[in-house]
Each structure stands twice: as structure tokens, then as C-alpha cells.
LOFINU-885346 format. One record per residue: residue in three letters; x, y, z of N, C-alpha, C in turn. Coordinates in steps of 0.1 Angstrom, whole numbers, plus 5000, padded with zeros to 4 digits. Layout:
<sites>
alaXYZXYZXYZ...
</sites>
This chain:
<sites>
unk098441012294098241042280096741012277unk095941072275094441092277093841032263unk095041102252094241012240094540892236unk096140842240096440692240095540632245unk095140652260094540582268092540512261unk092440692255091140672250090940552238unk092240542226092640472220092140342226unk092940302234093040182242092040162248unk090740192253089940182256088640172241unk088640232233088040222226087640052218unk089039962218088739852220087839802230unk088139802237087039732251085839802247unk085039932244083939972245083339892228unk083839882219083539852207082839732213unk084339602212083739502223082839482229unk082239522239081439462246080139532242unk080039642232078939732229078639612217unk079139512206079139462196078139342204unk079139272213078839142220077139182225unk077139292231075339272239074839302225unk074739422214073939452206073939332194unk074739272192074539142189073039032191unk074039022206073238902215072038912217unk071939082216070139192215069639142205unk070039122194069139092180069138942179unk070238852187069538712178068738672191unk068938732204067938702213066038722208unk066638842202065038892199064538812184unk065438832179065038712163064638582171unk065038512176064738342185063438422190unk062938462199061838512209060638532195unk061138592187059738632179058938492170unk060238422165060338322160059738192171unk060338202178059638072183058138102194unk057738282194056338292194055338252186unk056338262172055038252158055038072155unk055737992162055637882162054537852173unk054637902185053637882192052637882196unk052738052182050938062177050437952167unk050737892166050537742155049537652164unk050037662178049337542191050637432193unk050837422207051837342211050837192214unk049837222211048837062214048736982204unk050137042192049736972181050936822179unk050236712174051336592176051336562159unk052436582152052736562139053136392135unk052136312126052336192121052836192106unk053536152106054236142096054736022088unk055235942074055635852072057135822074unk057535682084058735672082059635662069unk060835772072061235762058060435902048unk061536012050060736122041061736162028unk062036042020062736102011062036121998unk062436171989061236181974060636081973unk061635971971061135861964060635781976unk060035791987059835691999058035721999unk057535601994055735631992055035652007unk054035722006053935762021052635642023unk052835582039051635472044050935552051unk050835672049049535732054048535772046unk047335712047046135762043044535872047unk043835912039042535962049041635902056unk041835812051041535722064041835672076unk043335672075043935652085044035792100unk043435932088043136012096042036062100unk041235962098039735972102040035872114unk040535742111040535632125040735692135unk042035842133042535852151041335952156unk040435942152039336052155038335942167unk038335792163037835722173037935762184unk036535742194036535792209037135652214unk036935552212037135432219038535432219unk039435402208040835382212041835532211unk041235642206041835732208041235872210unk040935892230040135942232040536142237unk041936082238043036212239043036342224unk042636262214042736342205041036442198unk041536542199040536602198039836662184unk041036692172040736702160042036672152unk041936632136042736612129042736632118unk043536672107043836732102045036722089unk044536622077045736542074046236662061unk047336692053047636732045048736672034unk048836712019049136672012049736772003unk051336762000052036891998052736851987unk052336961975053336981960054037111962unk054437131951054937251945054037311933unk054037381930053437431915053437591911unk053437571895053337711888051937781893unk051837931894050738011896050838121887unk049738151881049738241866048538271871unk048438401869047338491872047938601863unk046838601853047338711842048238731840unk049538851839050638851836051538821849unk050838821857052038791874052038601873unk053138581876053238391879054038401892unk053838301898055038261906055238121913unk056038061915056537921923056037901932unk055237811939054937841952054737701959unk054137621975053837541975052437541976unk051937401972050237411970050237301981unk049637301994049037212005047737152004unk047437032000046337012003045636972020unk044337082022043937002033042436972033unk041936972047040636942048040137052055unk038637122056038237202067039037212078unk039637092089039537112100040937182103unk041337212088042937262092042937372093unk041737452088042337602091042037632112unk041337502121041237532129042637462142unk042937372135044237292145045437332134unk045437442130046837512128046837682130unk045437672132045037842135045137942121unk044637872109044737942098043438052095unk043138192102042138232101042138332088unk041338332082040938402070040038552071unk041038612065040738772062039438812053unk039538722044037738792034037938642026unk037238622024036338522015036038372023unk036038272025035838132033036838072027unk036637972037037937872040037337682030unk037937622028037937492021036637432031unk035637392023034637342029034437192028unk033837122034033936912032033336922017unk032237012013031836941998033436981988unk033937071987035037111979035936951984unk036336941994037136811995036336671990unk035136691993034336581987034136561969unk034436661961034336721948035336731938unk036636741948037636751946037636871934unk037037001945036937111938037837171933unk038237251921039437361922039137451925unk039637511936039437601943040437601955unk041237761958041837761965041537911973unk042537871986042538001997044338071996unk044038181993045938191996046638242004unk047538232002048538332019048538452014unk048838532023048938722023050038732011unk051138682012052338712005051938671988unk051038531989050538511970049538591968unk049238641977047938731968048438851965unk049438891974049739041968050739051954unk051438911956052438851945051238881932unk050338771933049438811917048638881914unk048038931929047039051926047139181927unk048439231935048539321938047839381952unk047239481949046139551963044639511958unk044439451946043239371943042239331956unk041439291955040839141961040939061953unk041238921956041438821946040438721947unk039638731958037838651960037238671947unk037138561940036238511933037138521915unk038138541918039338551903039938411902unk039938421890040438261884041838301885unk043138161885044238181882044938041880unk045937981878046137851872047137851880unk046937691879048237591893048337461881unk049637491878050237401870049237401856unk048737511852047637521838046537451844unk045937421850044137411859043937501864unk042637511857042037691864041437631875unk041837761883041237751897040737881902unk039937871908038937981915039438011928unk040038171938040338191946039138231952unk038438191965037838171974037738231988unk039338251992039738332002041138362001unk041838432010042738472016043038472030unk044438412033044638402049044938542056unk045138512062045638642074047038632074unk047638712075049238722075049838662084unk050538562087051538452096052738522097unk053138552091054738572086055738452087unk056938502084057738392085058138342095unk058538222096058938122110060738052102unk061237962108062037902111062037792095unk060037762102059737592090059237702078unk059437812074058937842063058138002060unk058338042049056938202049055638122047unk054938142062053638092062052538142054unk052838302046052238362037052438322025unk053438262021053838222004053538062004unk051938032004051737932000050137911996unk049837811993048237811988047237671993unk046537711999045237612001044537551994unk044237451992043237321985042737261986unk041737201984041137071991042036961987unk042536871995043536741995043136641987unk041936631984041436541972042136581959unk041836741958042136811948043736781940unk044836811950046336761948045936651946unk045536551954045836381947045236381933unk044436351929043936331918044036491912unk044636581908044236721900046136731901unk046336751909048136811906049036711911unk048836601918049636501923050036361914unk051136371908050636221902051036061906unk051236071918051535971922050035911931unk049835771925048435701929048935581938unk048335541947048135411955047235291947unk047535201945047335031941045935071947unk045535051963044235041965043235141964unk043935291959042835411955042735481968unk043435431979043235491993043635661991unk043735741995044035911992045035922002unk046435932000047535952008047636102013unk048236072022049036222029050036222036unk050636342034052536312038052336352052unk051036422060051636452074049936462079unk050036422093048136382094048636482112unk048436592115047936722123047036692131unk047536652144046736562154046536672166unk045236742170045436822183045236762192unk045436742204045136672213044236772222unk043836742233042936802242043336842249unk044636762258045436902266046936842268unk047336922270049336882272049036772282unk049036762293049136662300048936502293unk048036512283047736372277048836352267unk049436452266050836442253051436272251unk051636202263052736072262051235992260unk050235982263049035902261048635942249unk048636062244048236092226049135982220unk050335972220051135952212050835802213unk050535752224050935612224049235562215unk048235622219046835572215047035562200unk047535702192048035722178048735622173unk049635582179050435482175049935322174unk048835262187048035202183047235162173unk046635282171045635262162045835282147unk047135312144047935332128049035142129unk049135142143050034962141048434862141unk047734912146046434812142045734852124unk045734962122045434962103046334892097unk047334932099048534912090049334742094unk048534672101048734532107050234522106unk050834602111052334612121052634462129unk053634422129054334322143055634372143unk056534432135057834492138058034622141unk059134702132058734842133057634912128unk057535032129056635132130056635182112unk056235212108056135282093055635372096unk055935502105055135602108056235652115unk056335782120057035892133055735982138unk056336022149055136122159056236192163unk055736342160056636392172055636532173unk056236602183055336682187055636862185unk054936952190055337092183056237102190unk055937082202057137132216057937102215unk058836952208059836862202060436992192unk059737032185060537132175060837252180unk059737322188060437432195061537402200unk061637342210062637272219064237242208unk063837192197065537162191065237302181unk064537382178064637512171065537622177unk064637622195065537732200066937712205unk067337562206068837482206069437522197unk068837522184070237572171070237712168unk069137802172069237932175070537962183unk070037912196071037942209072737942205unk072437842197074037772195074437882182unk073637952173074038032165074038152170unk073338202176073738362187075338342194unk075138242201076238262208077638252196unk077238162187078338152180079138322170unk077638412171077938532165078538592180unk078138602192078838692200080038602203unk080738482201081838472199082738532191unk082138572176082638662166082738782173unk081338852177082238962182083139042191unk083138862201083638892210085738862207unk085738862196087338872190087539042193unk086939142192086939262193087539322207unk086839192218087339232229088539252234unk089039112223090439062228091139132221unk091339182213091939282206092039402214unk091139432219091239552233091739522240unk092039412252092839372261094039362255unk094839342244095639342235096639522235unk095139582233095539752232096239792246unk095139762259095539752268096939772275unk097039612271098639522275099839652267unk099439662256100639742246100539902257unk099439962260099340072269100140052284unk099939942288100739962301102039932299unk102239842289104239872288104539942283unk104340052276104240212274104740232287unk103640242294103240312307104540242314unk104440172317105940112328107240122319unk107440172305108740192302108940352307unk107740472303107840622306108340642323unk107140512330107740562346108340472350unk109740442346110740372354111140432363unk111340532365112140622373111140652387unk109640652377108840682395108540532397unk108940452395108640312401109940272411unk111340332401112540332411112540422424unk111940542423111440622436111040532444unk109640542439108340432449109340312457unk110240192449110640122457111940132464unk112540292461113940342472112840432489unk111740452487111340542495110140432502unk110740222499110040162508108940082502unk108340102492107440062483107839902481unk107239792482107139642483106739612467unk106739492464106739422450105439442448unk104439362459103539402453102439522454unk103039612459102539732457102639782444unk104039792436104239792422103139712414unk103239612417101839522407100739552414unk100339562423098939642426098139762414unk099739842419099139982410098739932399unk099839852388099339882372098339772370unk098239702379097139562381095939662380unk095739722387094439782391094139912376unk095539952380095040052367094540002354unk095039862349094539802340093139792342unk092939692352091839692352090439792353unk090539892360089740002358089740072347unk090940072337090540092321089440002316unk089939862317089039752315087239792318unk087539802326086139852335085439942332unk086140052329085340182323085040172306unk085840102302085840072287084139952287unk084139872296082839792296081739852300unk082039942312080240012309079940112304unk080840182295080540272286080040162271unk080940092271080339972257079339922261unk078839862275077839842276076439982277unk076440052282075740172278075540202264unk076640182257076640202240075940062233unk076439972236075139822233073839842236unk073639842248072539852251071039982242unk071940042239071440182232071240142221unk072440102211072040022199070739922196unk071039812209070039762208068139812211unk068639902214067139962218066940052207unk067640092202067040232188066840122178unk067739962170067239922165065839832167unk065439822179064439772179063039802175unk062439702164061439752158061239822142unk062639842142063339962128063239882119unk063239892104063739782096064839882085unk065339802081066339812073066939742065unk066839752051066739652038066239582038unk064739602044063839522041063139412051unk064139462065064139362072064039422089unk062939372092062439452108063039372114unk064039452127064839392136064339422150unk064139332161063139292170064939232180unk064839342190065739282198065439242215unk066039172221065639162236067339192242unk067239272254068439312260067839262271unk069239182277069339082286070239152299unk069739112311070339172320071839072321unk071638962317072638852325073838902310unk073738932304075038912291075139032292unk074439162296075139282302076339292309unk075539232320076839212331077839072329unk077838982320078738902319080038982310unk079239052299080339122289080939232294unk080339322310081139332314082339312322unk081739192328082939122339084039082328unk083638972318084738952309085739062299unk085339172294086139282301086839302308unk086439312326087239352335088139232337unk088139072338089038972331090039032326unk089339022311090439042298091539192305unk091039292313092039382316093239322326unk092539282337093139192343094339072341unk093439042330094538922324096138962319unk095439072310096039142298097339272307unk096739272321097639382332098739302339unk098239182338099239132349101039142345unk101539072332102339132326103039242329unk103039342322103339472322103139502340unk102739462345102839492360103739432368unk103939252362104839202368106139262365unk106239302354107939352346108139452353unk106839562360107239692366107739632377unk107039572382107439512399108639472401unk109339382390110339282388111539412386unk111639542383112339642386113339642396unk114739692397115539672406115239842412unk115439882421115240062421116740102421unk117740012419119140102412118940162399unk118540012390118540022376117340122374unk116240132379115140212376115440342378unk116340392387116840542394117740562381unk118140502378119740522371118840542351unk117740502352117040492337117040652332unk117340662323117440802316118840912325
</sites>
């Protein structure tokens, strides 16, 4: 019966065509994602204050990110780069919007790779000045300006006029955030202009201090010289009032909860399969109730038990089988026409994998297998009186 059968196959091809075109898209979502982290620099070692809750005052200072610039105790590190991060309102004529406002210093548009499309980047006198004046991401400038240029237009961050100076180059989004929907400052500027939280000694705080180092290899020596020379400012004898950790540290537990969320979607899809082995199973007891009679033949004219379970063993599974690499042909295809496409708004970037090809089809040829044995044993388990004597 050609269209039962087709029926019954149509689970298994859904299946395993769902499971790779799936595993196609969150493979390629993780891959793009944790490229655009890597365009950031994996040489970068993130300091931070122990303790990041609202209310937890930060023991980092600019000075304390000037110390790790020392050649004598910390000679691993090559530039640094401290910043200072609000929120705030942006009003530019009738357009506003929410956004975060970073304060940094010069060296950040180079140890985070922030390169600028038209106008200049935050210079030492603006941080020295505690200028208003900012650079913005791709995503706020089109938000308030439109197709404008926005070099050299005033617009207000929390009601302070400020003067836009540059624009970044388009980041896109990552994992830690839309690297376009935010705004540049001199770090002076947030402390004293939008920040209101002050330090007793007047020192200029910052919540994360952007340490490059000079090359991977010195990674466990960066960290350790860094850590020196913040327990020697900060005259430490117990714990640490700081964390270090590094970019590769986040890629590394990034593409871990990716992983664990792809697979957890081709688990979803892979219910579809079992539902087909399911169809299967209901097809071959069909099939062994119609041919009792030629099964009673087969074992009056000599035919053994497991010749009986051979046949519908095998027959299963070669449904199994044909149903997997036609789904896989049909996945794979999916995954490749959507690749690159967007749709509602959203560009879909897939990677098709040899090894989950051929795993979703073997598990398939399993699930037929599994799902045959049954219905094969019950044919086998046939007397050839009772099966002659059927109908």
C-alpha cells in the first residue's frame, strides 16, 4: 500500500529534516555570535569589583587603571582601558530613546576594537575636561537622526546638552548585548555630569578596567601581576575585592549554554521522530495482520522463525532508512535556502554539519528498528496452522 506506507514515512522524513534544519540554525546562530565576540580580542582580561550588585560601591579606581600600566610589576599588559556605565534618557529633537551611556578613555576604542565611521573618537583632553561630548553606536544614531549625519548636532543625556562628535561602525549584536545601541563619553564626564554616586577620597571609580595583554601565552602571568598590583593599592592581607576573568572564560561558558540550548531544541524536534517510528510500528501490524496467510505459507514450505523476523525487521528498517535520507536531503536543503535570508526582521545564518546528518540518520534507522521488532516478533511467533487457516 504505497500511500499508507508514504504516510508512515512521512513521519521519519519530517523528523530528521526538523532535527538537522534546526541544529543548521542554532549551529550557525552560536558560530556568528561567538565570532562577534572574538572580534572584540581574546587578549582581553576583564577586572572587575568583587560583588556586582546595585548597591555594592565599586574599589576600582583610575588610578588603579593607570598602576597596571607599570612596566616593573606588570609587564604582560599592554594597554588599558577602564570604563564607567549608566543608563540615560536621549532627546534629540522630537526622536528620544533609553539607552546605555559608557564612560571611557581614548584607549578604549583600541583594546575593544571600537573603530569609527566619520567624525573622532573621545580624546585625553575631553576626559581631562570632563567634556560633554559623545560618540554613538550605528543603531542610536539612526534611532535620533535618522540618515542624517549627526557630527557636530547637539542632543541631551538625562537634560545635559551634548555635542555628538562621532559615530561607531556597526558591531551588531552579541550574546552581552546590541553593541550599536549605546553611547560613548569621556569617563570623567559620567562621574561627575550623569553619575551620582561620589567616593570620600574624590578618586574617579569604574565598574570594569579592560586590560589587553601582549599575547595569550602570558594569560595566567597577566592575571597574577594584575592581581598584585590592585592587593598592593588596595593594601589587601585577606580576600581579594576585585575578580579577573578573561574573554576566552566567556566565550568558553557562552558557547556551553548555546550548546546546551541547540541541543535542547533538536530534542524538541526530535519528538517528531518518535512519532514516526510510532507510524511505523502501527504500519507493520497492519502489514502482518493482511499477510497472515503468506507468512503461514512461508513457514509450511520450511521458512524458520527467524526468517519471519528478518523480513519485517528489515522491512522496517529500510522504511526507517529511506524516510532518513530523504528528511535528511529535505533538512539539509532548508538549511541552506535559509541561509543568509531574513525574515521578520531577522537574518538567519546556518552551519550544516556532517556529523548530525549522519547521526539523525542512523537514529532513524534505530527508531525503525526498534519500533520493527514487535510487529516482527508477533509475525514470527505465528503457528503456520493458525496462519493457513486465517480468513
Amino acid at each position: 500500500n504505497k500511500l499508507r506506507t508514504g504516510l508512515a514515512l512521512l513521519g521519519i522524513v519530517i523528523g530528521v529534516a526538523a532535527v538537522i534544519s534546526t541544529m543548521a540554525i542554532g549551529r550557525g546562530t552560536q558560530e556568528v555570535i561567538t565570532s562577534r565576540i572574538q572580534s572584540l580580542g581574546t587578549n582581553l582580561l576583564f577586572v572587575r569589583p568583587e560583588g556586582t550588585g546595585q548597591n555594592t560601591p565599586s574599589t576600582l579606581t583610575l588610578e588603579d587603571a593607570s598602576a597596571l600600566l607599570d612596566p616593573v610589576f606588570s609587564p604582560s599588559v599592554a594597554a588599558v582601558a577602564p570604563e564607567l556605565n549608566t543608563f540615560a534618557r536621549l532627546v534629540a529633537g522630537r526622536d528620544n530613546t533609553f539607552s546605555q551611556v559608557i564612560g571611557v578613555t581614548p584607549e578604549y576604542q583600541f583594546v575593544r576594537d571600537y573603530p569609527v565611521s566619520s567624525g573622532q573618537f573621545i580624546s585625553a583632553i575631553h576626559v581631562q575636561n570632563a567634556s560633554e561630548v559623545a560618540v554613538l553606536g550605528a543603531q542610536i544614531a539612526e534611532t535620533l537622526y535618522g540618515f542624517r549625519n549627526p557630527v557636530g548636532q547637539n542632543f541631551r543625556v538625562n537634560g545635559r546638552q551634548f555635542i555628538v562628535i562621532g559615530v561607531l561602525e556597526s558591531k551588531g549584536g552579541t550574546a552581552l548585548g546590541n553593541l550599536d545601541n549605546q553611547v560613548l563619553v569621556p569617563i570623567t564626564t559620567v562621574y561627575y555630569r550623569l553619575d551620582s554616586e561620589r567616593m570620600s577620597t574624590g578618586d574617579v571609580t569604574v565598574q570594569t578596567i579592560n586590560a589587553q595583554i601582549r599575547s595569550l601565552d602570558e594569560m595566567d602571568s597577566s592575571i597574577q601581576e594584575i592581581a598584585t598590583v590592585l592587593r598592593l593599592r588596595h593594601r589587601l592581607s585577606g580576600d581579594d575585592d576585585f575578580t579577573i576573568t578573561s574573554q576566552q572564560e566567556t566565550i568558553e561558558t557562552l558557547e556551553e549554554t548555546q550548546e546546551t540550548f541547540v541541543i535542547f531544541l533538536a530534542a524538541i524536534a526530535s519528538i517528531s521522530l518518535l512519532v514516526g517510528g510510532i507510524g511505523i510500528m502501527n504500519i507493520m501490524m497492519v502489514s502482518v495482520t493482511e499477510r497472515t496467510r503468506e507468512i503461514g505459507v512461508r513457514k509450511a514450505m520450511g521458512a524458520k522463525h527467524r526468517d519471519i523476523l528478518y523480513q519485517f525487521v528489515s522491512e522496517a528498517t529500510l522504511l526507517s532508512i529511506g524516510g532518513g535520507i530523504v528528511g535528511a536531503v529535505l533538512g539539509v536543503t532548508v538549511a541552506m535556502v535559509l541561509d543568509g535570508r531574513s525574515l521578520g526582521g531577522q537574518t538567519f545564518q546556518t552551519a550544516v554539519s556532517g556529523d548530525i546528518t549522519l547521526l539523525a540518520v542512523t537514529v532513524a534507522a534505530i527508531i525503525g528498528l526498534f519500533f520493527g521488532i514487535y510487529p516482527a516478533a508477533r509475525a514470527a511467533a505465528l503457528h503456520p496452522i493458525d496462519a493457513l487457516r486465517y480468513e
